[in-house]
C-alpha positions as CSV (number, residue, x, y, z in Angstrom):
1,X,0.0,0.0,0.0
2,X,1.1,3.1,-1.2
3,X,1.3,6.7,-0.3
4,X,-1.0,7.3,-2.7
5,X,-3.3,5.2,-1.7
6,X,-3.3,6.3,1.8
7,X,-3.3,9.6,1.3
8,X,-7.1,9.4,0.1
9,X,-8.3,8.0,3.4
10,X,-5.8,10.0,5.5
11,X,-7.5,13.7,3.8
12,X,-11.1,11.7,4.1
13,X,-10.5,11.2,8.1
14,X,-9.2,14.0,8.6
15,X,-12.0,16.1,6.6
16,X,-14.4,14.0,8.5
17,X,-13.3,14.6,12.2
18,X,-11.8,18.5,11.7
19,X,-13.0,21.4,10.7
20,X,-10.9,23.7,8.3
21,X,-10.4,26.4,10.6
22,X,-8.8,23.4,13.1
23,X,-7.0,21.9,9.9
24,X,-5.1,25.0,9.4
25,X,-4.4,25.7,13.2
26,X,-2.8,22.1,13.5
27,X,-0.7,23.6,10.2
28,X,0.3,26.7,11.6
29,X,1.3,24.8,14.4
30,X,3.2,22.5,12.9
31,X,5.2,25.3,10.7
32,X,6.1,27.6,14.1
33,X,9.6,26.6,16.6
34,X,7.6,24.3,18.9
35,X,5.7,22.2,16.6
36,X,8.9,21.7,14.4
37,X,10.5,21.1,17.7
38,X,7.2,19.1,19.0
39,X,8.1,16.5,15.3
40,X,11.6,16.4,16.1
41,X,11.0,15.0,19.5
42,X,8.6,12.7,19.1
43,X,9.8,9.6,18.6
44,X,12.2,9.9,21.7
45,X,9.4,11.4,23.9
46,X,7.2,7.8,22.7
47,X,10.8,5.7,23.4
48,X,10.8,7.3,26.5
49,X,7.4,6.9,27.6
50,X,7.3,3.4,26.3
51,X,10.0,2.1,28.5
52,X,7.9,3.9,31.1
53,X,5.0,1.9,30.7
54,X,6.9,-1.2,30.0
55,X,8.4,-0.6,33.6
56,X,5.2,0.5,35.1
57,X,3.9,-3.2,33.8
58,X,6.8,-5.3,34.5
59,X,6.0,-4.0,38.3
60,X,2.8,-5.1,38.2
61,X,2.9,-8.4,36.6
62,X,3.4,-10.5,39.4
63,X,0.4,-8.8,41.1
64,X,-1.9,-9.2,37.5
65,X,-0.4,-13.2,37.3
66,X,-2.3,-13.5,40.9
67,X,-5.4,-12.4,40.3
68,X,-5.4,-14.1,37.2
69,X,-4.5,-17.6,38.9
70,X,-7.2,-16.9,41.7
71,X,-9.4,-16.0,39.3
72,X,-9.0,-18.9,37.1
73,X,-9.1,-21.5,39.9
74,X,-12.7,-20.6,41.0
C-alpha cells in the first residue's frame, strides 16, 4: 500500500473529524519553533514513555499473574 493510496483516506479522516479552521491551526502549528521542535522529539518522547509503561507493567505483573490464577481456579 502506497502513499498514494493512503493519502485518500488520510484527507477523508481527517476532513471527517476536523473542521478547516482546526485543519489550518494544526498547520500553523506544525510550521512555528515548537511544533517543528514538538516533530523532532517525538519519537524519543514515545521511546521514553514506552519504557515507562513497560516498567510500570513489569512492576505489576506478578500482582496481574495473581489475580489471574485466583481467578481462574474458581
Amino acid at each position: 500500500m502506497g502513499w498514494d493510496t493512503m493519502r485518500v483516506e488520510f484527507v477523508r479522516i481527517y476532513n471527517e473529524l476536523f473542521s478547516e479552521d482546526e485543519i489550518n491551526g494544526v498547520l500553523a502549528f506544525y510550521e512555528s519553533p515548537a511544533g517543528r521542535a514538538t516533530l523532532e522529539k517525538m519519537p524519543q518522547l514515545m521511546t521514553k514513555a514506552m519504557a515507562f509503561a513497560q516498567s510500570q507493567m513489569a512492576d505489576l505483573l506478578p500482582e496481574i499473574q495473581r489475580i489471574t490464577k485466583e481467578a481462574s481456579q474458581k
